[in-house]
C-alpha positions as CSV (number, residue, x, y, z in Angstrom):
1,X,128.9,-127.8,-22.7
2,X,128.7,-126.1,-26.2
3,X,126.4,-129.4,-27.8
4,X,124.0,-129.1,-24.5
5,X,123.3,-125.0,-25.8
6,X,122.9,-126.1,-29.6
7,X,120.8,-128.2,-28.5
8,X,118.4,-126.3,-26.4
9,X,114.7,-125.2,-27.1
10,X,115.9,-121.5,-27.5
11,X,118.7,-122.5,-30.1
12,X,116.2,-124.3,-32.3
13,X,113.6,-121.3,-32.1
14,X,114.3,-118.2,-35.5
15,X,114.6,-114.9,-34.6
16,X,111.6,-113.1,-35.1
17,X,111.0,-111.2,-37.7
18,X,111.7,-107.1,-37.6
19,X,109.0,-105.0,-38.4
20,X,109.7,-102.1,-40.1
21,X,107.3,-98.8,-38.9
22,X,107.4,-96.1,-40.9
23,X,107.9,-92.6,-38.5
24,X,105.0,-90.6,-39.4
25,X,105.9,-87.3,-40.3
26,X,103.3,-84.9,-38.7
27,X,105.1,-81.1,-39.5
28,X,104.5,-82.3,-43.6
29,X,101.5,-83.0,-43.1
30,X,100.7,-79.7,-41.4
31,X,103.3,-77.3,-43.5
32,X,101.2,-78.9,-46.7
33,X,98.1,-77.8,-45.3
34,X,98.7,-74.1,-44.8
35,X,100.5,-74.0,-48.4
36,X,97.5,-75.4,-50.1
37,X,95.9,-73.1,-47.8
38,X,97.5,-70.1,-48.3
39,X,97.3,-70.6,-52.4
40,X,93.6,-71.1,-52.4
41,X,93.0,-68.1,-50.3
42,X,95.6,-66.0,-53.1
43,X,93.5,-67.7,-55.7
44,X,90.1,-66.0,-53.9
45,X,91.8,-62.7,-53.8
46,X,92.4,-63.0,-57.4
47,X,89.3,-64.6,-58.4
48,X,87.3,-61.7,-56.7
49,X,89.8,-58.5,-57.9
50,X,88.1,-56.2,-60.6
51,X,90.3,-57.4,-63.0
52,X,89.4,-58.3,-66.6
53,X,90.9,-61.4,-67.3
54,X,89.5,-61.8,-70.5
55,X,91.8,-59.0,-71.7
56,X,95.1,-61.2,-71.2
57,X,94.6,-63.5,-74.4
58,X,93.2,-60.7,-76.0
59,X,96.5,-58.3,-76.3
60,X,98.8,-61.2,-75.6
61,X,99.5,-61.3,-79.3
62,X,98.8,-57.9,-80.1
63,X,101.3,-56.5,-82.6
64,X,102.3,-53.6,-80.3
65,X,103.0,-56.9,-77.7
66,X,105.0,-58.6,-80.2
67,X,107.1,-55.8,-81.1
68,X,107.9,-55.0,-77.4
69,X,109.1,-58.9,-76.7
70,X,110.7,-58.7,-80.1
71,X,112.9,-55.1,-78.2
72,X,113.3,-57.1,-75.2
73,X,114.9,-60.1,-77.1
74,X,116.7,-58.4,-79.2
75,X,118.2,-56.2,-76.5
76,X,119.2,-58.7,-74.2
77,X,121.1,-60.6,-76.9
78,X,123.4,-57.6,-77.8
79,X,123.8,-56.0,-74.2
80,X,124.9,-60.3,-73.0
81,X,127.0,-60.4,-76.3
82,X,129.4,-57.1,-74.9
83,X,129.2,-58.1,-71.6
84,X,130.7,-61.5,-72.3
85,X,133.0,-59.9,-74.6
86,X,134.1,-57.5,-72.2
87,X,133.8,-59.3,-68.9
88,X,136.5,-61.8,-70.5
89,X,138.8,-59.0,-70.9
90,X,138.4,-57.5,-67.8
91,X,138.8,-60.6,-66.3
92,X,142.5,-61.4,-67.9
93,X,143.4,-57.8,-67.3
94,X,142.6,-58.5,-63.7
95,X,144.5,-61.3,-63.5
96,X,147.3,-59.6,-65.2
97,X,150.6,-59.5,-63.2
98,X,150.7,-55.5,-64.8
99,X,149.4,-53.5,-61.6
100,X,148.2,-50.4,-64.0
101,X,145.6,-53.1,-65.8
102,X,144.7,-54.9,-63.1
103,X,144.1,-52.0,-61.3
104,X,141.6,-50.7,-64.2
105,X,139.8,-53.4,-64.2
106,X,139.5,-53.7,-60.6
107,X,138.2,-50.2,-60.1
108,X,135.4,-51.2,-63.2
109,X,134.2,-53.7,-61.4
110,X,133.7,-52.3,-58.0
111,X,132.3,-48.8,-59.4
112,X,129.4,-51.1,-61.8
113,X,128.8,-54.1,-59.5
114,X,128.6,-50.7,-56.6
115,X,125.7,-48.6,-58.7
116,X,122.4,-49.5,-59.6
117,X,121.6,-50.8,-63.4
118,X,118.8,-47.9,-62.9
119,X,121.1,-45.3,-62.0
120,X,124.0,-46.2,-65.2
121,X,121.1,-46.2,-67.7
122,X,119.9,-42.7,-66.3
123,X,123.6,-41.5,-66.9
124,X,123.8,-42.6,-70.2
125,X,120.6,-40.9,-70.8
126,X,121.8,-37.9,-70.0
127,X,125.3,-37.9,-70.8
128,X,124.3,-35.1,-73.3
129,X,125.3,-32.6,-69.6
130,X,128.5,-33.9,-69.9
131,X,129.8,-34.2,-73.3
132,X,126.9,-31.9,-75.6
133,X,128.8,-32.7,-78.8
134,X,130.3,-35.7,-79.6
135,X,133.9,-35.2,-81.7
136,X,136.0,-38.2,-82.6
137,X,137.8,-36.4,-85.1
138,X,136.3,-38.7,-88.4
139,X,133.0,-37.6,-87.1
140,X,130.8,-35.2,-85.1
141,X,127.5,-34.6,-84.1
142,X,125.2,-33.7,-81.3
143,X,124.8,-36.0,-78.1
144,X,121.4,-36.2,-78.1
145,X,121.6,-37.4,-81.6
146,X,124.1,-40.3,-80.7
147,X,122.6,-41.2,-77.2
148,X,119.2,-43.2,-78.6
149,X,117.5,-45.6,-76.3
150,X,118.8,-48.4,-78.0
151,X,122.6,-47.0,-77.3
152,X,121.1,-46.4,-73.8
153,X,120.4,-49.1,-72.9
154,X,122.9,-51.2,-74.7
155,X,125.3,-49.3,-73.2
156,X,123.5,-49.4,-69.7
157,X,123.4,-53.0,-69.6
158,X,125.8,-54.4,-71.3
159,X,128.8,-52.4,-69.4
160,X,127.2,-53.7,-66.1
161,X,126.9,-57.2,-67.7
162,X,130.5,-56.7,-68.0
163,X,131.5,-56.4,-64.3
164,X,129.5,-59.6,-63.5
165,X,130.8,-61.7,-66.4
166,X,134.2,-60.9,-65.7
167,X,134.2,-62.5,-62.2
168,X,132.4,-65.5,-63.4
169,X,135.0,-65.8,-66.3
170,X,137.9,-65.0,-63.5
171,X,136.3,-68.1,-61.3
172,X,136.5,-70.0,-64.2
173,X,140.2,-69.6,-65.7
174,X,141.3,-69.8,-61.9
175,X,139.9,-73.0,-61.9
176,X,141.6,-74.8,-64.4
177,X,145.4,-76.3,-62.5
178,X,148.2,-74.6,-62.7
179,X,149.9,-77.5,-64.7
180,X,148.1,-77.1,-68.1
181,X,148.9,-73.9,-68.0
182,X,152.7,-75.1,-67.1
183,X,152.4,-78.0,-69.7
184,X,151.6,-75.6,-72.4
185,X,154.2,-73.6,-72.1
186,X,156.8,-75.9,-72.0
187,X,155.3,-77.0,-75.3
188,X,156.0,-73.6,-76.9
189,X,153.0,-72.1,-76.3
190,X,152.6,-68.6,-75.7
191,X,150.3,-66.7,-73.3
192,X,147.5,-65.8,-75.8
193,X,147.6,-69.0,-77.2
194,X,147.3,-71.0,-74.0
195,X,144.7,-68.9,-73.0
196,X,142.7,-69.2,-76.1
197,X,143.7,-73.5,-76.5
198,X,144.2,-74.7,-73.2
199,X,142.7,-73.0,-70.6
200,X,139.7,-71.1,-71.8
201,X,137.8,-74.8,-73.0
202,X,138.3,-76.5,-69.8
203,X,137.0,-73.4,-68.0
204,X,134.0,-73.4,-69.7
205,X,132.7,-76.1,-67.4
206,X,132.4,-73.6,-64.6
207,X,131.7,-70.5,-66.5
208,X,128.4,-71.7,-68.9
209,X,125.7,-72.1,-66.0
210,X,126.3,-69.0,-64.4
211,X,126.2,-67.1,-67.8
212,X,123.2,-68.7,-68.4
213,X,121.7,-67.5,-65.4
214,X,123.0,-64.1,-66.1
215,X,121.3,-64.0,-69.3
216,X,118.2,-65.0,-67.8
217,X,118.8,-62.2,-65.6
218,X,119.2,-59.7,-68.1
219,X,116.0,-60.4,-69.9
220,X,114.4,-59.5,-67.1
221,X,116.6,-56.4,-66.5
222,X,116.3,-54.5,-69.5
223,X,112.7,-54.3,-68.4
224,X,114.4,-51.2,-66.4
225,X,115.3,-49.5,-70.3
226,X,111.6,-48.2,-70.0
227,X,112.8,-45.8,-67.6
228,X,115.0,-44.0,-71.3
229,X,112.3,-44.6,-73.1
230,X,113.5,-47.8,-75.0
231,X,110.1,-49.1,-76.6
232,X,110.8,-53.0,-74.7
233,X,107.5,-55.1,-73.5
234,X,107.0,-53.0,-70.4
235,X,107.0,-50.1,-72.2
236,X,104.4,-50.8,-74.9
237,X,102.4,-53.0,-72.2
238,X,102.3,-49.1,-70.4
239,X,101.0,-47.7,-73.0
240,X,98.5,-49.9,-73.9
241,X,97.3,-50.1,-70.3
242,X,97.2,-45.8,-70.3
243,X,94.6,-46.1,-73.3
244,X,92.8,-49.4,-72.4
245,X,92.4,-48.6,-68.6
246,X,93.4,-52.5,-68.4
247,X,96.7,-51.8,-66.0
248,X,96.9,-55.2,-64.1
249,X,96.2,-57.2,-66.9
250,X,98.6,-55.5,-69.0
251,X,101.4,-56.4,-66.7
252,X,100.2,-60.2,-66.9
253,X,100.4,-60.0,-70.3
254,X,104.2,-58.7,-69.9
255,X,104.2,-61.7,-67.1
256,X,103.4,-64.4,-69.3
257,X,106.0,-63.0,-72.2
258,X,108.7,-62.9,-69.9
259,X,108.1,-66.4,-68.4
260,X,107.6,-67.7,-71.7
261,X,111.2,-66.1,-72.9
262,X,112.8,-67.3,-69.5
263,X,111.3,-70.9,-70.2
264,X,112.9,-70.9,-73.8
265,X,116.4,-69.8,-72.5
266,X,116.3,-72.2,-69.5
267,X,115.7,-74.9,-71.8
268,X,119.0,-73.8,-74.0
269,X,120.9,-73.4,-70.9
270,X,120.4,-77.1,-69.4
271,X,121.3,-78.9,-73.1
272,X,124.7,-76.3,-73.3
273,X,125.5,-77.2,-69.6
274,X,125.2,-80.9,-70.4
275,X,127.5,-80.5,-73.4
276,X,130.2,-78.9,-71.4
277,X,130.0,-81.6,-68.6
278,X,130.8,-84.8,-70.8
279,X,134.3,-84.4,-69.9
280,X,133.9,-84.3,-66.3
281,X,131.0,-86.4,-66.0
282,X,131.1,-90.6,-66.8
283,X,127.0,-90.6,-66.7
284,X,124.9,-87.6,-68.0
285,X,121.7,-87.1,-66.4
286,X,119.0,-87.7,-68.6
287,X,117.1,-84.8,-70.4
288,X,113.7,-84.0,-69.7
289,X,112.4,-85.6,-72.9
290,X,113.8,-88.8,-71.7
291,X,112.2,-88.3,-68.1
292,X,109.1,-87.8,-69.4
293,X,109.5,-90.9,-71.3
294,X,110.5,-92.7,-68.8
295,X,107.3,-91.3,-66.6
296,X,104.7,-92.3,-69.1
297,X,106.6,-95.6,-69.5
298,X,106.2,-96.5,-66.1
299,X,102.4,-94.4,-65.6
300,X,101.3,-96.5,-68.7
301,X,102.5,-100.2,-67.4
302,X,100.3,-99.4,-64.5
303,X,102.4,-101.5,-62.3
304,X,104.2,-100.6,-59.2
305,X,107.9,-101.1,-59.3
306,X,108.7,-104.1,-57.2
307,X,110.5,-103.4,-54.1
308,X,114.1,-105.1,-54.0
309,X,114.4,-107.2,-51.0
């Protein structure tokens, strides 16, 4: 019985050959449309405004310009600098097994992460209400003296800074295991030093991105300084704009200085994040230099990639 089926017309015939059809996708094809049209129809809007665009090159190097981006920069480093520097000491008195620091440092964070950046800045403008004279004993002098925009706003930002960065840096020392923490001690090691040896380099994996992000972040948020008169892009972009009569264009100029600042930073961020990840990663990814290599590798070639079958 089994050599009369092997032996049969139907046995001797190969199976046909599958053919693969591709499901066409119609909802792309339709969700691409109305994007494409959607931009062209912003681009009109644009294109037809009363707006001087030959202005933007113009003041985009202005001197005024300059020094504005220069007060951004410059600010954001030193307000990110305290709030690193405080967030991680907020973060290991929060996680302090003493209930009077832990407390502290719970009540900082919910009373800056609770109030608006806008509001703290406008408080430390005005703290002159509060306190008119300023007496630490080794010296004295009027509030309004002390208080300058630059203190404003460093102060403004870089104490909210602080509330953020000590959760991220919390996140991060609570995510290294219990056991180097354990292992350390039983080599000796006290607290501090653990911290400072152990536990704080292998956290650093988890707590680089985000501070990158919130640095990123804080460029853009010490735009808000304008508001106590801290002479930042926006500001000097204002009061070009109130001389010029050029408002719009003023603020793309601002636009393009904070995108290229962002772009630089971004940039640093993605080269320190793959630093940090070679011990927890067997294959980096590549950068974007060697992607681009790659591209015009493959672009130049002009051959298609054979399909492995």
């Amino acid at each position: 019985m089994t050599d009369t089926l092997d032996k049969s017309p139907a046995a001797s015939v190969p199976p046909e050959q599958i053919k693969a059809i591709p499901v066409r996708h119609y909802g792309r094809w339709v969700a691409g449309a109305l994007v494409i049209a959607v931009l062209v129809l912003i681009g009109v809007a644009f294109s037809n405004a009363k707006i001087n665009y030959s202005i933007v090159p113009k003041y985009l190097f202005d001197p005024t310009i300059v020094s504005g981006a220069w007060t951004t920069l410059y600010i954001s480093v030193l307000a990110m600098v305290l709030g690193v520097a405080l967030g991680v000491v907020l973060a290991v008195m929060r996680l302090s097994s003493n209930p009077v620091t832990s407390t502290v440092a719970w009540f900082y964070i919910w009373f800056f992460r609770g109030t608006p950046v806008l509001v703290q800045l406008l408080l430390w403008y005005n703290i002159s209400l509060v306190f008119p004279i300023l007496n630490l004993g080794f010296y004295k002098d009027e509030m309004n003296q002390v208080m300058t925009p630059v203190l404003t706003a460093l102060l403004g930002l870089g104490l909210n800074e602080a509330a953020y960065m000590s959760e991220i840096v919390r996140a991060g020392i609570q995510s290294v295991d219990e056991g180097q923490t354990e292992a350390s001690h039983a080599l000796g090691m006290t607290q501090p030093q653990t911290l400072r040896r152990v536990v704080l380099p292998q956290a650093m994996r988890v707590i680089v991105p985000p501070t990158g992000n919130e640095y990123i972040n804080m460029l853009k948020t010490s735009s808000l300084a304008y508001a106590v008169q801290l002479p930042e892009l926006i500001k000097k972009a204002t009061d070009i704009s109130s001389t010029s009569l050029a408002v719009v264009e003023m603020y793309f100029v601002a636009c393009i200085w904070y995108l290229f600042l962002t772009t630089v930073f971004s940039i640093v961020q993605y080269y320190v994040e793959r630093r940090y990840a070679r011990g927890s990663t067997r294959n980096l990814p590549p950068t974007p230099l060697q992607r681009l290599k790659k591209n015009l590798r493959m672009f130049g070639s002009f051959r298609r990639p054979e399909v492995a079958r």
